[in-house]
C-alpha atoms as one frame of an Amber mdcrd trajectory, in Angstrom:
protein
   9.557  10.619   2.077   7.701   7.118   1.000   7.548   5.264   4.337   5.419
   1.921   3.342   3.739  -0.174   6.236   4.611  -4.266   6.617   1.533  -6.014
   7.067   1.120  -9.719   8.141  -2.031 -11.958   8.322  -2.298 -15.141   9.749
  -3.112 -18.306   8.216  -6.882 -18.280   7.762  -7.171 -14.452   8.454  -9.030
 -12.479   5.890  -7.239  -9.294   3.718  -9.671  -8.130   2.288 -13.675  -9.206
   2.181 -16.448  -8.733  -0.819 -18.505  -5.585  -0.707 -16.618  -3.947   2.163
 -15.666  -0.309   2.536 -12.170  -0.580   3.435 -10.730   0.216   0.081  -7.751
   2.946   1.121  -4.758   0.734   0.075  -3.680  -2.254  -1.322  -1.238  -5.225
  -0.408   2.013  -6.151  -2.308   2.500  -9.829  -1.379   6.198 -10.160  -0.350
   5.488 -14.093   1.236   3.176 -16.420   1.178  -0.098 -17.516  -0.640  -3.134
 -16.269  -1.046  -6.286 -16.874  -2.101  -9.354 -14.127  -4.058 -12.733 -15.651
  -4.863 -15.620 -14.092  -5.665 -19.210 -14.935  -4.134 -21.061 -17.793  -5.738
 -23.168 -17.429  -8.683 -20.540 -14.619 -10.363 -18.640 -17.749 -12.615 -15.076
 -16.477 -11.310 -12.972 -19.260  -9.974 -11.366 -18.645  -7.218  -7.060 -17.927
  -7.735  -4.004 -18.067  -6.056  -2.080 -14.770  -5.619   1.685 -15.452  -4.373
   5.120 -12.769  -3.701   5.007  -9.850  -6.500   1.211  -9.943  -6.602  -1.168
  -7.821  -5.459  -4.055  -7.524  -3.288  -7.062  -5.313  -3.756  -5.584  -2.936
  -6.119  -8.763  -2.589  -8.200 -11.056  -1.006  -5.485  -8.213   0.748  -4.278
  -6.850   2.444  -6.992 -10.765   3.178  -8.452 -12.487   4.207  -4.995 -15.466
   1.689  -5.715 -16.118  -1.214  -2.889 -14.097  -4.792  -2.962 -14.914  -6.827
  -5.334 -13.798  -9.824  -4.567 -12.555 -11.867  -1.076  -8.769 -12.499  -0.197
  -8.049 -14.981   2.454  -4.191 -16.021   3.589  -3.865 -19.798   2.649  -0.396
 -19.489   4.700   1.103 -16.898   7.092   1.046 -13.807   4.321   4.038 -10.776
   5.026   2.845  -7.896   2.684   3.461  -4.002   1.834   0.605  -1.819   2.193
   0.414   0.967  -0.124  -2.172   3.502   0.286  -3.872   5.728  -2.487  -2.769
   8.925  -1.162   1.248   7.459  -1.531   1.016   5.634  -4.978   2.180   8.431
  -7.384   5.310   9.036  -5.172   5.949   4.946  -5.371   5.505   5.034  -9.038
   8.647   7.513  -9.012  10.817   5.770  -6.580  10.020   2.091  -8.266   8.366
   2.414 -12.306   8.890  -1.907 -12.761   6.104  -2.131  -9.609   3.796   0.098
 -11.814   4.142  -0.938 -14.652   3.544  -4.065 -13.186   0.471  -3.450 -11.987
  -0.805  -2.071 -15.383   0.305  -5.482 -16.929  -1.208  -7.049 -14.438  -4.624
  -4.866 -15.210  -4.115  -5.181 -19.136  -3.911  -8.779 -18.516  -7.220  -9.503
 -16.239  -9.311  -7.221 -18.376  -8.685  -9.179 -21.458  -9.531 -12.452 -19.434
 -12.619 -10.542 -17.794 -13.808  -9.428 -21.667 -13.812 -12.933 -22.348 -15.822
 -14.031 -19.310 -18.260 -10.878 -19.860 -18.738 -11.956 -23.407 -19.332 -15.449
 -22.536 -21.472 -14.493 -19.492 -23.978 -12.085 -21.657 -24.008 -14.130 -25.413
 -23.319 -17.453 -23.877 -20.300 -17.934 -26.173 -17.226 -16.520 -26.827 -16.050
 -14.507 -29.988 -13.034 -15.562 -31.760  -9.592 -13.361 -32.128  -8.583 -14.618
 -35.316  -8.490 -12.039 -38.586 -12.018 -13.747 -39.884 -13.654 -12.174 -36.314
 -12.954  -8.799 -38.070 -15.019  -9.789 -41.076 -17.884 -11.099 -39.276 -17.729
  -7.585 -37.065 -17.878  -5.814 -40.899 -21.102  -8.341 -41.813 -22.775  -7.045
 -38.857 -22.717  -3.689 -38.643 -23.771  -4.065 -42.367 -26.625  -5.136 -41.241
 -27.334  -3.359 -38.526 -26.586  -0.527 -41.146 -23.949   0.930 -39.737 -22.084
   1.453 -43.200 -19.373   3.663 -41.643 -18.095   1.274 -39.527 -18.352  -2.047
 -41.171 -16.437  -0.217 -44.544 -13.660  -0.150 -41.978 -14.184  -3.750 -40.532
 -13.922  -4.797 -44.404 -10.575  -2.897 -45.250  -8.790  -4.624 -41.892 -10.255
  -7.747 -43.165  -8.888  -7.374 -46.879  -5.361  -6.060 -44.830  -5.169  -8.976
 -43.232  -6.449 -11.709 -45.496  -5.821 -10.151 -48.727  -6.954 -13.941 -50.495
  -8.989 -15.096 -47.711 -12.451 -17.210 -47.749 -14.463 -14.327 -47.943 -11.834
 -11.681 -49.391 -14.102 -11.190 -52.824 -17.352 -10.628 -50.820 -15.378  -8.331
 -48.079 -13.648  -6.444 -51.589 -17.542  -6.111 -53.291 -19.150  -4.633 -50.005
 -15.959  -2.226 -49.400 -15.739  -0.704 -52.932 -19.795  -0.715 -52.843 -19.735
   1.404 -49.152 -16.887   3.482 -49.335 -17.860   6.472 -51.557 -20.837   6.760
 -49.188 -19.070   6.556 -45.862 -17.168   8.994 -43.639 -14.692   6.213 -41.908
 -11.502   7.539 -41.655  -7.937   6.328 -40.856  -7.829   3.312 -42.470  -3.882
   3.100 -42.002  -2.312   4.245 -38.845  -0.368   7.763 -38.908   2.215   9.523
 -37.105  -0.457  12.376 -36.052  -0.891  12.994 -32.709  -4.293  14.246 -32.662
  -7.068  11.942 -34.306 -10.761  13.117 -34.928 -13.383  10.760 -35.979 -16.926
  11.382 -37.073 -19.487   9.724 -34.587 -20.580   5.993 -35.231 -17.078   5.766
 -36.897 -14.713   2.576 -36.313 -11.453   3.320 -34.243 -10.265  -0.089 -34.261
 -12.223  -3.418 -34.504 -11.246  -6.394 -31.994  -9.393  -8.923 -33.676  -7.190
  -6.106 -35.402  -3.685  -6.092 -34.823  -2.050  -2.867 -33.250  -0.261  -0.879
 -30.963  -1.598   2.512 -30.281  -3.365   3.455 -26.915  -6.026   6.437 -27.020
  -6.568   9.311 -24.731 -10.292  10.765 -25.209  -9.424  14.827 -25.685 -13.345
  15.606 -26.479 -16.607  12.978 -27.176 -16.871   9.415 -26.152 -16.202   6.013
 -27.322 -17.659   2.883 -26.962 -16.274  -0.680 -26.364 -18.104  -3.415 -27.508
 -17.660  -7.084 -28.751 -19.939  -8.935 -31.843 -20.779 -12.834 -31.178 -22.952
 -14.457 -33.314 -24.999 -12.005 -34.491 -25.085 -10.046 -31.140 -23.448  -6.760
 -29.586 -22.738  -6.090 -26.138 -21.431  -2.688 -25.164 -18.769  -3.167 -22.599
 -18.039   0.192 -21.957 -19.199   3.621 -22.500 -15.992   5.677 -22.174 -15.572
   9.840 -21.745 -12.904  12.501 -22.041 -10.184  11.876 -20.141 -10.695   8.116
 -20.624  -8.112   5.741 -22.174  -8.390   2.872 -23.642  -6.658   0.683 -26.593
  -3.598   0.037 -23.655  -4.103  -3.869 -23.924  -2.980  -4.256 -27.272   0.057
  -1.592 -26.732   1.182  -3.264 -23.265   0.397  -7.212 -24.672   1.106  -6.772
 -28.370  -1.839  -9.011 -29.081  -5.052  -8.494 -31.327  -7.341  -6.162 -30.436
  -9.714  -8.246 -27.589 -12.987  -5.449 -28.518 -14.190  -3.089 -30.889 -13.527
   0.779 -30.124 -15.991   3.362 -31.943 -16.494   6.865 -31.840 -20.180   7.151
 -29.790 -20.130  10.893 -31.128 -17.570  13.052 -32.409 -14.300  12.241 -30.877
 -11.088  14.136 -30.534  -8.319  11.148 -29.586  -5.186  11.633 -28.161  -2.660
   8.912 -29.792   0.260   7.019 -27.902   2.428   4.923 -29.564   4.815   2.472
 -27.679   7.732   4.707 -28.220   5.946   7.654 -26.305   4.298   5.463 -23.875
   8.169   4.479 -22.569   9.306   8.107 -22.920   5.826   9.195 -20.811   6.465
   6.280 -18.202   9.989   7.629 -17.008   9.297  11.765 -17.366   5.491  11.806
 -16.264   4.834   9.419 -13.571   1.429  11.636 -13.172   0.044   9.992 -16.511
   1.068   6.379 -15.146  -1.078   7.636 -12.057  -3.913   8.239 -14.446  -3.588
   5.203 -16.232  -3.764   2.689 -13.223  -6.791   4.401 -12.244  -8.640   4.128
 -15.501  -8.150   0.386 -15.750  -9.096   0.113 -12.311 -11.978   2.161 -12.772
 -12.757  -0.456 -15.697 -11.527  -3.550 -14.249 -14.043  -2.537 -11.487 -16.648
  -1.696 -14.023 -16.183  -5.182 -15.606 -16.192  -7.051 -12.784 -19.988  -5.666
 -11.493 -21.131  -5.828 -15.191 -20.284  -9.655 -14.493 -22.827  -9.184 -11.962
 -25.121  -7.933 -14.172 -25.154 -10.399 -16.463 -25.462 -12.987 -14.610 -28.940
 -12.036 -14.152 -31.782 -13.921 -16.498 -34.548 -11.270 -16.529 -33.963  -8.718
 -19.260 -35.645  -6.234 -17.586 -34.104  -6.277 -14.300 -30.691  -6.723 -16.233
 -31.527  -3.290 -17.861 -32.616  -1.707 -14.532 -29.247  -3.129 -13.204 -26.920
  -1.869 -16.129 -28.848   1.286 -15.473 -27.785   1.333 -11.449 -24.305   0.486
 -12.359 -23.819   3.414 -14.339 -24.763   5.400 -11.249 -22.364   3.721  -9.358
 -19.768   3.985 -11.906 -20.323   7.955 -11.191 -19.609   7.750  -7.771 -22.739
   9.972  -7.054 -23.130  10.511  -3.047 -26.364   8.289  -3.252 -27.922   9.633
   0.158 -28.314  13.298  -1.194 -30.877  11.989  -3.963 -33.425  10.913  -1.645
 -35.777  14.271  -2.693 -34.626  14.862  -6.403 -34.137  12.305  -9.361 -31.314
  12.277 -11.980 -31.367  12.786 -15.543 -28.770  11.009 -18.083 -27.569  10.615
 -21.404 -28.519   7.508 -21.764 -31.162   5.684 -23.623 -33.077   2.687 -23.433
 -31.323   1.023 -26.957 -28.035   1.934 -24.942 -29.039  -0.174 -22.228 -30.126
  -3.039 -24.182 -26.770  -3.027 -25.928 -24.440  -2.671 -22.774 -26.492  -5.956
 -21.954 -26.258  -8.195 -24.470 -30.030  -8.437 -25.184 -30.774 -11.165 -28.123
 -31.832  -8.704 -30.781 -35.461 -10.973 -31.158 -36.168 -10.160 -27.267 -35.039
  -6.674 -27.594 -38.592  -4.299 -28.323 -40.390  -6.446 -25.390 -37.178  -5.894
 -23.433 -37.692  -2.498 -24.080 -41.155  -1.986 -24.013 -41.044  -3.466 -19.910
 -38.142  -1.302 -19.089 -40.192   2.089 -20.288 -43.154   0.886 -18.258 -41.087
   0.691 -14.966 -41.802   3.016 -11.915 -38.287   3.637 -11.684 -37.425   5.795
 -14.375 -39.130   8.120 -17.138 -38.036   9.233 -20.678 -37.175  13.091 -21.442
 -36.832  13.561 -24.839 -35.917   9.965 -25.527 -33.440   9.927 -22.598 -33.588
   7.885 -19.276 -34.249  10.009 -16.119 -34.268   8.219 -12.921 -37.504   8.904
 -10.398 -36.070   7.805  -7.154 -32.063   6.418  -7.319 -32.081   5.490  -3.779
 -34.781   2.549  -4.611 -33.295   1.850  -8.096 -30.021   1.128  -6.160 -31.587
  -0.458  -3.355 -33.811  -2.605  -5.708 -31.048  -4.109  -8.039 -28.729  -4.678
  -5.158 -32.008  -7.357  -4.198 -31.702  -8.918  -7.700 -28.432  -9.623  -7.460
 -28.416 -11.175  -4.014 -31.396 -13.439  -5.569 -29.363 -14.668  -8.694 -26.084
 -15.730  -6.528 -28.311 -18.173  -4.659
């Protein structure tokens, strides 16, 4: 039986504090104000939280520290929900789920657009002629497959638009050499897409959430001339929930990293899935706050001004992202998948600072390349190291 505890702070009294441990539940606020800021030198303002909201959900509900301060402006009366007791609430109340997803879907599109503006010092635009300049770039990046796409969702949208001739030249000129695929939605259930193949592009209208079955996706935004990789996502990850929950544009690219095998829900079987498998609701809430908590420390991360300790950083935060018990690597090192063009692209790196960017990060003491890949030497001090550059940026 769901027994939930009341909780009350005092005026003044702290809920829950920055980079603390205490991460077990979260707080439904049932009266009174409250307060979450961040620590200075992140760019978050601080907000006001009031009864219905919620209170350190993110860290909960993802495992990963708090990532941001709460403080009671007035005397606070709130629920505390552990992790353990979540799925059972989710089948006694849905409308407080589902709130909480909102709630998620709705941050994360505010946090891409601080991330964005945080790494390329600008901010892209959501209108249809975003999708063309995403098609232009990967052009020229050569990455024919997925700007062919870009260019049909451009022509879709703005059939006689400013640049509809050049968009209707480049598509007819790319297409018999491409392997994109699913141009138009379908009723399948089961997508596969070759790798470096365009799922969706941001700006794109749509209303289909993704469940990675097999390979991995990646998230990333185009502003002015630049990509930044916002997330590197694996089976059993979702993503594409924003635009099904919001029923707005598409606020980031998705594209296949290799070769995917996507799961596809529709708003129709999202509502059936919500009332018969409360398990998959479970899921969800975790994955965005598994993200949200990802996007938040990338914040971190880009605050900082040295490409190369940006790209040791990135590095670190995938580690973290992992959850790896940190302690037992003390003796042994850690190989991954990643490389050092992956790193520069999950940071934003201006593409003329990029091979020097590089070039620094392969010379570090911290990590060496195995067959092209990064393997860490020592992840204790690589932790330990970046957790010093970020301390020096927020003052």
């Amino acid at each position: 039986m769901l027994q939930l505890m009341i909780n009350t702070f005092k005026k003044g009294s702290y809920m829950v504090v920055e980079g603390k441990t205490d991460s077990d539940r979260f707080y439904i606020i049932q009266q009174g104000q409250v307060q979450c800021y961040k620590a200075s030198g992140s760019g978050m303002q601080p907000f006001i939280l009031g009864p219905g909201d919620f209170v350190g959900v993110v860290p909960c509900m993802s495992g990963h520290l708090q990532i941001e301060t709460a403080i009671a402006l007035t005397d606070v009366v709130s629920i505390a929900v552990k992790k353990d007791q979540y799925p059972e609430l989710i089948v006694k109340n849905t409308p407080v789920a589902l709130k909480i997803i909102r709630t998620f879907a709705n941050r994360m599109r505010q946090m891409n657009e601080m991330l964005t503006k945080a790494t390329l010092n600008t901010v892209a635009s959501d209108s249809y002629d975003q999708i063309f300049r995403v098609g232009q770039f990967y052009e020229k990046t050569m990455h024919q497959d997925i700007a062919v796409y870009a260019y049909y969702q451009y022509l879709k949208t703005r059939p006689v638009g400013p640049m509809a001739d050049y968009a209707k030249q480049h598509f007819v000129a790319l297409k018999p050499r491409t392997h994109a695929v699913y141009f138009e939605p379908t009723k399948d259930l089961t997508r596969e897409y070759p790798a470096n193949t365009m799922i969706f592009s941001e700006a794109q209208s749509g209303a289909d959430m993704f469940i990675i079955q097999s390979g991995e996706v990646a998230i990333s935004k185009v502003v002015d001339g630049n990509e930044v990789t916002l997330a590197l996502l694996h089976k059993g990850d979702m993503f594409g929930e924003m635009a099904l929950l919001e029923n707005k544009p598409r606020s980031a690219s998705a594209i296949a990293h290799t070769n995917c095998k996507l799961m596809v829900v529709n708003l129709a079987n999202f509502n059936q899935m919500v009332t018969t498998q409360p398990q998959l609701i479970a899921r969800l809430t975790t994955t965005l706050a598994e993200r949200l908590w990802s996007m938040y420390r990338q914040l971190d991360n880009a605050n900082l001004k040295d490409p190369y300790q940006k790209m040791l950083d990135m590095l670190s935060l995938q580690i973290e992202k992992q959850k790896i018990d940190i302690d037992r690597m003390v003796t042994k090192g850690l190989q991954t998948d990643l490389t050092p063009k992956d790193l520069v692209n999950m940071c934003g790196i201006a593409n003329e600072m990029q091979a020097k960017a590089i070039y620094d990060f392969q010379t570090s003491s911290h990590i060496k390349l195995v067959d092209g890949k990064i393997f860490i030497k020592d992840v204790p001090e690589l932790v330990k190291q970046t957790s010093f550059f970020r301390k020096q940026s927020e003052n």
